[in-house]
C-alpha positions in Angstrom: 12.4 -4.1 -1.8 9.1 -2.0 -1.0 7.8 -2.3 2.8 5.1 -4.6 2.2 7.7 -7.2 0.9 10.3 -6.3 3.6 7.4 -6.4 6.9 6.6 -10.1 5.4 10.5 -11.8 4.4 12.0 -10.0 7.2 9.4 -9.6 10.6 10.1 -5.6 10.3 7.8 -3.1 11.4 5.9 -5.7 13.7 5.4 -8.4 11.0 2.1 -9.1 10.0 1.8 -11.7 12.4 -1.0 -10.2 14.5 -2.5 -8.5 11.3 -6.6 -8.2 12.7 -9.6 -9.1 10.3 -11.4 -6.4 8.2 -14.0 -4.5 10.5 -14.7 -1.8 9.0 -16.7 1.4 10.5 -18.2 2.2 7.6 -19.0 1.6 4.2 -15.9 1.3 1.2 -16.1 1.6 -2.1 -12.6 0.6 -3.6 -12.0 0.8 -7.3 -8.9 -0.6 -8.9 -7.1 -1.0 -12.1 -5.9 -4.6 -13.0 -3.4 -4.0 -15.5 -0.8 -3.3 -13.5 2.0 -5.7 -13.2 1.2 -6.5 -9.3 -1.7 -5.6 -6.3 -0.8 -4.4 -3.3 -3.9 -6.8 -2.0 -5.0 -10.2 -2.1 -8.1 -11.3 -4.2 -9.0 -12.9 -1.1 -9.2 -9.1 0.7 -11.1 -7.8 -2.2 -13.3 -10.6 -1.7 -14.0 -10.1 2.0 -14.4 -6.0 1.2 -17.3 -7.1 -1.6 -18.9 -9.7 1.1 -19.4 -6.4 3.7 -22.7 -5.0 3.8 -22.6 -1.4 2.2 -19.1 -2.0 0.0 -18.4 -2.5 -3.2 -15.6 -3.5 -4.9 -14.9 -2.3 -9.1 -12.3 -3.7 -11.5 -11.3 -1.7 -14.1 -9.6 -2.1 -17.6 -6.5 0.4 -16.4 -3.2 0.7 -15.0 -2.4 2.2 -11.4 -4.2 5.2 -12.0 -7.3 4.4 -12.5 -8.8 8.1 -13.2 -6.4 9.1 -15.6 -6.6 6.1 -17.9 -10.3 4.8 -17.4 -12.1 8.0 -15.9 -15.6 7.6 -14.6 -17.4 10.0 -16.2 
């Protein structure tokens, strides 16, 4: 079982109970692969990070890492 798994089934680590809203300080651009067989985020996070003025959020056709099977050149 990886941490994000064991902080939500079990309460370790402080849980994610009094897990905060995304504020961000700055600008993020976050690029992903989705053909992986799970995300370590929600759609609806990826969502939210998109809505934020300045970010932008890119799906790519790759695996987990992204610059070795779909490099942006």
């Amino acid at each position: 079982m990886n941490y994000p798994y064991d902080i939500l089934w079990t309460g370790s680590h402080g849980s994610y109970r009094e897990a905060r809203g995304l504020e961000l300080a700055c600008p993020l651009l976050f690029i992903y692969g989705f053909r992986k067989p799970f995300m370590f985020y929600s759609p609806k996070w990826a969502t939210g990070l998109a809505m934020q003025p300045g970010c932008e959020v890119i799906a790519l056709e790759a695996g987990h890492r992204v610059i070795k099977t779909s490099p942006l050149s």
